[in-house]
KEKE-3310 file (N, C-alpha, C; in steps of 0.2 Angstrom, whole numbers, plus 5000, padded with zeros to 4 digits):
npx = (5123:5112:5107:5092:5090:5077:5061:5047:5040:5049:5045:5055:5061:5070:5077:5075:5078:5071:5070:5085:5093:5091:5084:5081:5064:5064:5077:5073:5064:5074:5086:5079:5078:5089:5096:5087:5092:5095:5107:5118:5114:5106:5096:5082:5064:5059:5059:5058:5054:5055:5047:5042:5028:5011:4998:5001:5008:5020:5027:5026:5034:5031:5041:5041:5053:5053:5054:5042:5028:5019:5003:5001:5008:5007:5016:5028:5024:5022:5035:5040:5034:5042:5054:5052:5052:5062:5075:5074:5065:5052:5042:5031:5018:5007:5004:5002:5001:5004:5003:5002:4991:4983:4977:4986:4982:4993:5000:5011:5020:5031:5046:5060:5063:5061:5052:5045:5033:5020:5003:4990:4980:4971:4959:4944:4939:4939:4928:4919:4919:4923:4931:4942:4955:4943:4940:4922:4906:4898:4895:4902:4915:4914:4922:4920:4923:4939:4949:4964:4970:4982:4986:4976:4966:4954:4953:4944:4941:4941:4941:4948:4952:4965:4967:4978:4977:4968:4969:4960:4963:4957:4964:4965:4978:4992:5003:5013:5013:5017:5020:5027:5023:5011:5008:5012:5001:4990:4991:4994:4984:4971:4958:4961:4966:4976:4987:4987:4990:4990:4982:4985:4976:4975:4962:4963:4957:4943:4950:4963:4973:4984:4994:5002:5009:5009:5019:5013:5024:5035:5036:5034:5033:5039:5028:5015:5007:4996:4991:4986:4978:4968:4966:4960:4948:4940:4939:4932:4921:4917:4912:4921:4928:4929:4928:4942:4957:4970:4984:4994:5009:5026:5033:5031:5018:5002:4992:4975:4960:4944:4933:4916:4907:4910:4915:4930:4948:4962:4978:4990:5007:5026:5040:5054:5072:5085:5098:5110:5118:5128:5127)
npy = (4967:4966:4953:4942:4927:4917:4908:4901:4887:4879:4884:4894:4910:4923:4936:4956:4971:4983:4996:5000:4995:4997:4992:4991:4988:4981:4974:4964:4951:4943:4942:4938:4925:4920:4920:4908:4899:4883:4876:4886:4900:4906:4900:4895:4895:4911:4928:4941:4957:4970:4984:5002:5008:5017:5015:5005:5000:4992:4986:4972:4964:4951:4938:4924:4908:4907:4919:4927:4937:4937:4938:4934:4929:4918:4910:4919:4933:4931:4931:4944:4950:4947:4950:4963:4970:4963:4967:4983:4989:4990:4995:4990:4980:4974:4976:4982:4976:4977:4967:4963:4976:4973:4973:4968:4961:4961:4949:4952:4937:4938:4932:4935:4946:4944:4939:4925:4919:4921:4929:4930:4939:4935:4938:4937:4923:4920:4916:4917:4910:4920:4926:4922:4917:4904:4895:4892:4884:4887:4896:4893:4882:4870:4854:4850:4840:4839:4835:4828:4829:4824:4813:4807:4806:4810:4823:4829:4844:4859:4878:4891:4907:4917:4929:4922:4911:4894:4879:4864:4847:4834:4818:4801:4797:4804:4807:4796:4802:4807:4819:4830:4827:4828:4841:4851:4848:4853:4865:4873:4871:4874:4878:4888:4905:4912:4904:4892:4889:4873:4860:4844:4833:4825:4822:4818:4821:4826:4838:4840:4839:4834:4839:4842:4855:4861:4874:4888:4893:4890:4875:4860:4863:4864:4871:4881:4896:4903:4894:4884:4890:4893:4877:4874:4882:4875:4861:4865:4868:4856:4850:4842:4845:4855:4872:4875:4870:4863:4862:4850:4852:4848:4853:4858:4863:4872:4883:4887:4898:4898:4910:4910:4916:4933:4929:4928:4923:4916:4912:4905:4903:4897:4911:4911:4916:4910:4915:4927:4936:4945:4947)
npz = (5096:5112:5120:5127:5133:5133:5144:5140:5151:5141:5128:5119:5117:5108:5116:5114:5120:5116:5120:5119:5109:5093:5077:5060:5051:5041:5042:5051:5049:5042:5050:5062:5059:5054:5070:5075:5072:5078:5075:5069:5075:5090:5094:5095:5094:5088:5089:5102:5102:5114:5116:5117:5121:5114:5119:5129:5144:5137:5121:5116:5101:5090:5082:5072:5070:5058:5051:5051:5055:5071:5079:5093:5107:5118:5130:5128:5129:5144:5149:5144:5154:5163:5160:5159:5172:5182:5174:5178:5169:5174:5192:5194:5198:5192:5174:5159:5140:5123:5111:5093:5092:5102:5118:5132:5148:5164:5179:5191:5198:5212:5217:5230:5224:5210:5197:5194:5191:5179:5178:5163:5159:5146:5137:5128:5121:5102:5091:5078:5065:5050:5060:5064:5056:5049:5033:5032:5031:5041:5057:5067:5072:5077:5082:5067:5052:5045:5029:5026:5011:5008:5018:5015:5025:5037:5053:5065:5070:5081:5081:5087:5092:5098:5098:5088:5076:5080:5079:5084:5089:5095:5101:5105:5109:5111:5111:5107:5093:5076:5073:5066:5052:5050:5056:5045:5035:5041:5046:5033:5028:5014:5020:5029:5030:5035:5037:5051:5069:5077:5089:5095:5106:5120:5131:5150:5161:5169:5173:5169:5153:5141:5130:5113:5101:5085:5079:5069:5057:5064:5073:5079:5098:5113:5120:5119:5123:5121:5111:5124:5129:5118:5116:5131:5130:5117:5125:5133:5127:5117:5128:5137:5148:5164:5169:5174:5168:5170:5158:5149:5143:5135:5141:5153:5166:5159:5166:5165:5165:5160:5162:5159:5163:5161:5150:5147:5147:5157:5160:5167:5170:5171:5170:5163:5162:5153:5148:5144:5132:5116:5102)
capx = (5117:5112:5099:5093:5087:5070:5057:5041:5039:5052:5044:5058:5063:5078:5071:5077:5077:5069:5072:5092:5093:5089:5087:5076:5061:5066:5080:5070:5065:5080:5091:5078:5079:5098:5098:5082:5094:5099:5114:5122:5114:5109:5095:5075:5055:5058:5063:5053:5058:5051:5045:5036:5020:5008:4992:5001:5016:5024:5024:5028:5034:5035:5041:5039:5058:5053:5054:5035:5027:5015:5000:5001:5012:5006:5022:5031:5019:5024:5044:5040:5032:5045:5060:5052:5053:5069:5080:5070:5060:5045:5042:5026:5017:5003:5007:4998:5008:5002:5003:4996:4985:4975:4980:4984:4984:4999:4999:5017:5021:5038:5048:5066:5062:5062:5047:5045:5027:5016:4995:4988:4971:4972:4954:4940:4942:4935:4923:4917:4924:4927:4937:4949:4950:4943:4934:4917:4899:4896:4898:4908:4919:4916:4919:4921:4928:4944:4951:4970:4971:4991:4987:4969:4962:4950:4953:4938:4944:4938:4944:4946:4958:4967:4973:4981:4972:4970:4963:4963:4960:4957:4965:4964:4985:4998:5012:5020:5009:5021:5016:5030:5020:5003:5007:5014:4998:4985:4997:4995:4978:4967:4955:4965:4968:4982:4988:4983:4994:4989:4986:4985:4974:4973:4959:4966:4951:4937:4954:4968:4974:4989:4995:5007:5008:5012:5016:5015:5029:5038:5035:5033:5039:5038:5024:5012:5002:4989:4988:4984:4971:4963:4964:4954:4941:4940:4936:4925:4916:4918:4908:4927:4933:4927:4928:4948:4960:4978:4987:5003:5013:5033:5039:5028:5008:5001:4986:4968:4953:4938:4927:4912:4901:4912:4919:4939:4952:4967:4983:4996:5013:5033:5043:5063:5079:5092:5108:5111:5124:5129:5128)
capy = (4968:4961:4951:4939:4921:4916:4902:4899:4879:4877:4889:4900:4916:4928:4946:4960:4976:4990:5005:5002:4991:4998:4988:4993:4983:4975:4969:4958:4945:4936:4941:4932:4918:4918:4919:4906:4893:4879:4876:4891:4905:4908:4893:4898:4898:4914:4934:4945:4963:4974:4992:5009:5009:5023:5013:5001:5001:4989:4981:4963:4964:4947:4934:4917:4905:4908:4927:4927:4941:4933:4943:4935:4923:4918:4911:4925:4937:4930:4933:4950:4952:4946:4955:4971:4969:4959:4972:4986:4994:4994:4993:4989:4973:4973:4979:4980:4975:4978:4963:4964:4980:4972:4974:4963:4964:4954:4950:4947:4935:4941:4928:4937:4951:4943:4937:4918:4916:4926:4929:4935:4941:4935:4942:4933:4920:4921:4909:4916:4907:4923:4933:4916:4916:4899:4896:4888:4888:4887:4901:4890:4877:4864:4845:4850:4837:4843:4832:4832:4825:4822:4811:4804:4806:4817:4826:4834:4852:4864:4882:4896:4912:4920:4934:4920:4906:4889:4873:4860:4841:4827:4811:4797:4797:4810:4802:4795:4805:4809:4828:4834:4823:4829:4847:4855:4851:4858:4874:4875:4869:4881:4883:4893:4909:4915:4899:4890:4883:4866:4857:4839:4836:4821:4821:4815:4820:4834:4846:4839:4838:4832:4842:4844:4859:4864:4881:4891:4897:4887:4869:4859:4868:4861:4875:4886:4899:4904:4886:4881:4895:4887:4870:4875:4884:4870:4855:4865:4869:4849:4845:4836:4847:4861:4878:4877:4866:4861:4857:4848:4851:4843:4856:4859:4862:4879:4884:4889:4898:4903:4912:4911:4922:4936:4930:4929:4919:4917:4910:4904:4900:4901:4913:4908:4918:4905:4918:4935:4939:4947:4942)
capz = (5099:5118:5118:5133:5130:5140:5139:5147:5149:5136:5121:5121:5112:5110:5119:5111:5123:5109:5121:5118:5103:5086:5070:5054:5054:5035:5043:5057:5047:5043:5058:5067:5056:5057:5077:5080:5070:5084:5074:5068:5079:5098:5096:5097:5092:5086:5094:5104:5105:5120:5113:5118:5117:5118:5120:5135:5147:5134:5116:5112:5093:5090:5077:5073:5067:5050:5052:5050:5063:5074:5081:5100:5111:5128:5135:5126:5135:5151:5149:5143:5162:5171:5159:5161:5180:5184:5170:5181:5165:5178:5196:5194:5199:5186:5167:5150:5136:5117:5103:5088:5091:5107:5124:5138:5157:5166:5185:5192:5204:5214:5222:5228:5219:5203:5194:5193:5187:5178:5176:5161:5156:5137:5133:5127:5115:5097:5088:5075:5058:5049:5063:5067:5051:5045:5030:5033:5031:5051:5061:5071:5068:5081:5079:5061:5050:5039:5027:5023:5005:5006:5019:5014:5032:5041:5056:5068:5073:5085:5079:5093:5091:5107:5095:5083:5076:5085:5075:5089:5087:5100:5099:5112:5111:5109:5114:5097:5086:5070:5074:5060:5045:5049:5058:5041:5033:5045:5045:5026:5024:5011:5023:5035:5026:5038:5040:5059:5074:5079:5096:5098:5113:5123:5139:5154:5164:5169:5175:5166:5147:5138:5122:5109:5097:5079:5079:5062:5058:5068:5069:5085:5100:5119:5123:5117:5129:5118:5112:5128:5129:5114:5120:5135:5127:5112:5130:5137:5121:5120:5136:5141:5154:5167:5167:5173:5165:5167:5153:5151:5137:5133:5144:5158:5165:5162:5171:5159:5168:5157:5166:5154:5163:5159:5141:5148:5147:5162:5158:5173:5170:5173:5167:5166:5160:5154:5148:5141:5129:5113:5095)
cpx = (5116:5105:5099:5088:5083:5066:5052:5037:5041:5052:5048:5062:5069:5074:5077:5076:5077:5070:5079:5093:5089:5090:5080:5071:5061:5071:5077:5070:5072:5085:5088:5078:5087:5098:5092:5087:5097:5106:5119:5117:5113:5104:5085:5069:5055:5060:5056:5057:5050:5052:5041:5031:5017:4999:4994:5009:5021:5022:5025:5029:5036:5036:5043:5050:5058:5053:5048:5033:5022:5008:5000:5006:5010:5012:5027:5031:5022:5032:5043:5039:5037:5052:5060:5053:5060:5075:5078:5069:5055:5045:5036:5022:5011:5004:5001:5004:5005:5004:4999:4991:4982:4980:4980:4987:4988:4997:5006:5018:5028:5039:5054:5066:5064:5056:5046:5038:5021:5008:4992:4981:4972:4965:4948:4941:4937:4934:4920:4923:4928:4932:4941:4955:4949:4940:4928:4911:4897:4899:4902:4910:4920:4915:4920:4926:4934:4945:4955:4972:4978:4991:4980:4967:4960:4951:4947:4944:4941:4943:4944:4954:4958:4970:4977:4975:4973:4966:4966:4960:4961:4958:4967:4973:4988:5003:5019:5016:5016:5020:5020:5025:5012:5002:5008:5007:4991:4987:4994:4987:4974:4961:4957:4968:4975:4987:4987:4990:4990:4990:4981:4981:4972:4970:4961:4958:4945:4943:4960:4968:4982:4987:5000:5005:5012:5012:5017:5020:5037:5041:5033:5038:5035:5030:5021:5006:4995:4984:4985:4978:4964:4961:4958:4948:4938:4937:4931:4919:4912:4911:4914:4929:4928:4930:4938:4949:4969:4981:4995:5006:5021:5036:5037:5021:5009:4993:4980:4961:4948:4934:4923:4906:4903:4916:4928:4942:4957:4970:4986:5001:5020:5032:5052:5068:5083:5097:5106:5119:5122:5131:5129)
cpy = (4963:4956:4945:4932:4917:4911:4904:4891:4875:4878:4894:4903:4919:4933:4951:4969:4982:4996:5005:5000:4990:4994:4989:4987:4979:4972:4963:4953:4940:4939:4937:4926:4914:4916:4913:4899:4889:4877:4879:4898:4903:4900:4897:4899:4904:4921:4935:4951:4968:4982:4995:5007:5014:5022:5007:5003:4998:4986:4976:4963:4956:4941:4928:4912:4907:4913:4930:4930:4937:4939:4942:4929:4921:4919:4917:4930:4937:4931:4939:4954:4953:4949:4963:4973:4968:4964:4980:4992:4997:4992:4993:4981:4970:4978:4976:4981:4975:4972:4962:4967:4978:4972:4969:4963:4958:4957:4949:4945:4936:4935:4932:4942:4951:4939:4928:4914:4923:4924:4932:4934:4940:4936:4936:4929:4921:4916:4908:4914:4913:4927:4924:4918:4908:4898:4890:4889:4889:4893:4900:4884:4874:4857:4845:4844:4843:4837:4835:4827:4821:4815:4805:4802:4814:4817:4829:4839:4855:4871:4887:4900:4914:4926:4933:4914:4898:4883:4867:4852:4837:4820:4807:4795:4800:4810:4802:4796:4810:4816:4831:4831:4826:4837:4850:4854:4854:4865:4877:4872:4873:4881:4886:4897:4914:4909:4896:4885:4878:4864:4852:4837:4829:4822:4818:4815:4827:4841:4844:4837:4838:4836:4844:4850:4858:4870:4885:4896:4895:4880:4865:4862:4865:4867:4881:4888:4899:4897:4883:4884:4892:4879:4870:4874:4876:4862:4858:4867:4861:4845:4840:4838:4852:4864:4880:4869:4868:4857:4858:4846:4847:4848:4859:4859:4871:4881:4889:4890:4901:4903:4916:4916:4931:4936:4929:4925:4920:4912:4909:4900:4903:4904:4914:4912:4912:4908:4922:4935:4945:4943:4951)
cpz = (5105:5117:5126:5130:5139:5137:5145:5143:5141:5130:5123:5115:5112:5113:5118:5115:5117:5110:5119:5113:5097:5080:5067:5053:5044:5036:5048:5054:5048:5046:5063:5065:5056:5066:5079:5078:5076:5082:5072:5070:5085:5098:5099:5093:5090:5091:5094:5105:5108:5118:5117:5116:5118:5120:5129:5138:5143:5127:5115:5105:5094:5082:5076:5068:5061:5048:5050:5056:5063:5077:5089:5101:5118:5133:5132:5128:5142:5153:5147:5151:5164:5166:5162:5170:5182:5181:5174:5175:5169:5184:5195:5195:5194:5181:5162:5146:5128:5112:5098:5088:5098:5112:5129:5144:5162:5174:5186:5199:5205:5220:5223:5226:5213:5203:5192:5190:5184:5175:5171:5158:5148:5133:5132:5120:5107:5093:5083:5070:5054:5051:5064:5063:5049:5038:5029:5032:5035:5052:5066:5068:5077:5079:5074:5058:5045:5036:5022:5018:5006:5009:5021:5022:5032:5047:5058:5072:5074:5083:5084:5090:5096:5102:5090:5084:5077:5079:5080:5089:5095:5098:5106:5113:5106:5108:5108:5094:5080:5069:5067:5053:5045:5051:5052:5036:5034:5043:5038:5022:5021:5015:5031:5030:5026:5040:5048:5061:5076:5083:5095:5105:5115:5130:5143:5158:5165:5172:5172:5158:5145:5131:5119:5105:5091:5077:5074:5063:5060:5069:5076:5094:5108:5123:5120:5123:5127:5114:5117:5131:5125:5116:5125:5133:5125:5119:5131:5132:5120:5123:5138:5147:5160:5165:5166:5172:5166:5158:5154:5146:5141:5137:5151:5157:5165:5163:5168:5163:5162:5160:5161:5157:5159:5151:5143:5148:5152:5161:5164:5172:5169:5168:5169:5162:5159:5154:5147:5136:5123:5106:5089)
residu = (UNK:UNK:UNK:UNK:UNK:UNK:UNK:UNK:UNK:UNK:UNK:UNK:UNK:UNK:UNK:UNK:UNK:UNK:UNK:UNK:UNK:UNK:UNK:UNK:UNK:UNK:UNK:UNK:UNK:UNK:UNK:UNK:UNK:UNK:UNK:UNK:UNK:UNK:UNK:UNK:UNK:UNK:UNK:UNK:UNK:UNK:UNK:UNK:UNK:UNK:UNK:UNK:UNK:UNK:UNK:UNK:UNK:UNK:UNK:UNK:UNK:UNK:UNK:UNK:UNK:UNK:UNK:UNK:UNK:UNK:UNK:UNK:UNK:UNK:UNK:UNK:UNK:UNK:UNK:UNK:UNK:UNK:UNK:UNK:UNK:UNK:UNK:UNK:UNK:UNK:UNK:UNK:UNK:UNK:UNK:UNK:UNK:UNK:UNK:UNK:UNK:UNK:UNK:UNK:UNK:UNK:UNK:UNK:UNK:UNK:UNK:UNK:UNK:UNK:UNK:UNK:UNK:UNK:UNK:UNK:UNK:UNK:UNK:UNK:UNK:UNK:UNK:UNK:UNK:UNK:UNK:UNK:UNK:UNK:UNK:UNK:UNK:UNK:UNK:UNK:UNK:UNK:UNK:UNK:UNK:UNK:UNK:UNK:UNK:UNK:UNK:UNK:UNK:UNK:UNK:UNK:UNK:UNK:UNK:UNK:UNK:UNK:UNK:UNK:UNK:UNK:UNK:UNK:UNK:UNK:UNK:UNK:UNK:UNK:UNK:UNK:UNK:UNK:UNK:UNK:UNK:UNK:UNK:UNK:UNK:UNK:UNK:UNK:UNK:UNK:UNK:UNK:UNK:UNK:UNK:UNK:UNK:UNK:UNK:UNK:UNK:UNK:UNK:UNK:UNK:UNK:UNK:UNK:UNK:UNK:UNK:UNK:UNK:UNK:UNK:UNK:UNK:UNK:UNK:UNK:UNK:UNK:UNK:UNK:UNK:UNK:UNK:UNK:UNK:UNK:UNK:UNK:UNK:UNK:UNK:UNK:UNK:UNK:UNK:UNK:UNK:UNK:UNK:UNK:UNK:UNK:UNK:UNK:UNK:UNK:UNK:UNK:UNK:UNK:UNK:UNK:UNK:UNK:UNK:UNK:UNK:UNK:UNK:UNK:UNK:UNK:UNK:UNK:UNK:UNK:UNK:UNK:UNK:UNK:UNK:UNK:UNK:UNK:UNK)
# end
C-alpha cells in the first residue's frame, strides 16, 4: 500500500490515497495502529485516508494512533488540501472536504504550484453541554471546576466542540506541565461521554497563547488544529484574548479568527509532505 506521510506544525499522519488504495474498513483499525507505531511501523498520530464523497469534493476518513475513528482534525484537514492539490486530484483553489458527516470549506495558498498553507472555515463552534458532549447541569461549561480523584486536584475547564470535544484548562505555566500524568485522566474522566481532547493553555497576551495538547486517542502530539480552535474560543469566552488569536504550540503558531458576528471559526496553518513510500 502507498501511502504519503504529512504534518501540519508537527501533528502528523500517514494519508492514504482511497481513490487507488482499497482496504475493508474492519481492517483499518489496527493497521493504523501497526503503522502510527514510532518503533515498528512508519511513525504517526494516527492515518488519514482521502475518499469520494458525494456531499463534498473530498472526505477525510480519519483515525486517531489507537485505531479509534476521530470525527475531525484541523491540521489533518489542512494536508488533505494541499495533497489533493500537489498529487493533482484537484485543480481547484477552494475545496470542501467531509469529516464526520459536516462539511468544511478549505482556501489554498499556492506557492510554486504547490500548496504551502491552508485556510479553513471550521464552522461555528458548539457550546452546548449536551452536543460537546459534557455532562453537566449548565448549559455551558465555562470556568467549570472538575476534579480528578486519581490525582486529588481540581481543574477549571472551558468545554467547546469544533466537530470533536475540547475541554480546555488555563494554567499560568505550560512548559514543565507532566501533561502525560494528568492528560490520560481528563481524556477518561466520566463526565466526557466520548472521551475529550485536552489543551493546556497559557496567556501570553490579548493576541497570543501558549498550548500543549492531549489528544484522545493519542496522547500528546506537537499540534492540534481544532484544539487550537477551541483554545480560541474558550479565551475569548474568558475575557483573555481578542477576537484573533495566535497560538503556539511544540511544533509551530497557527492562526484562530472567530468571527462572532457570524458564529465562524477560521483556522491558518502549514501544510508539509515529509516522504512517500510503500509499506
Amino acid at each position: 500500500m502507498k501511502f504519503t506521510k504529512m504534518h501540519g506544525c508537527g501533528n502528523d499522519y500517514v494519508y492514504i490515497n482511497g481513490f487507488t488504495e482499497k482496504m475493508a474498513n474492519e481492517e483499518k483499525p489496527d493497521w493504523v495502529r501497526k503503522v502510527s507505531d514510532r518503533h515498528f511501523g512508519i511513525g504517526s498520530d494516527g492515518a488519514i485516508f482521502i475518499n469520494p464523497s458525494e456531499k463534498a469534493d473530498f472526505e477525510m476518513e480519519m483515525y486517531n494512533a489507537d485505531g479509534s475513528r476521530s470525527e475531525m482534525c484541523g491540521n489533518g484537514i489542512r494536508c488533505v488540501g494541499k495533497y489533493v492539490y500537489d498529487y493533482g486530484l484537484t485543480q481547484k483553489k477552494e475545496i470542501t472536504v467531509e469529516s464526520g458527516g459536516q462539511i468544511k470549506y478549505l482556501k489554498l495558498n499556492i506557492q510554486d504550484e504547490k500548496v504551502t498553507e491552508v485556510e479553513v472555515n471550521m464552522g461555528a463552534p458548539i457550546l452546548v453541554s449536551d452536543l460537546i458532549p459534557v455532562k453537566s447541569e449548565k448549559p455551558q461549561v465555562i470556568k467549570e471546576p472538575l476534579f480528578i480523584p486519581q490525582l486529588n486536584q481540581t481543574y477549571e475547564i472551558t468545554c467547546v466542540s469544533m466537530g470533536n470535544p475540547h475541554a480546555v484548562i488555563f494554567l499560568d505555566e505550560v512548559a514543565g506541565l507532566e501533561i502525560e500524568k494528568i492528560g490520560p485522566y481528563v481524556e477518561h474522566h466520566e463526565a466526557f461521554p466520548n472521551r475529550t481532547n485536552t489543551e493546556f493553555v497559557k496567556v501570553l497576551d490579548e493576541e497570543n497563547v501558549e498550548m500543549r495538547v492531549w489528544e484522545r486517542g493519542t496522547g500528546e502530539t506537537l499540534a492540534c488544529g481544532t484544539g487550537c480552535c477551541a483554545t480560541a474560543v474558550a479565551c475569548i469566552l474568558n475575557g483573555f484574548t481578542k477576537d484573533q488569536v495566535t497560538v503556539h504550540v511544540l511544533g509551530g503558531k497557527i492562526k484562530i479568527y472567530w468571527d462572532r458576528e457570524n458564529n465562524l471559526v477560521t483556522m491558518t496553518g502549514p501544510a508539509c509532505t515529509v516522504f512517500e513510500g510503500e509499506i
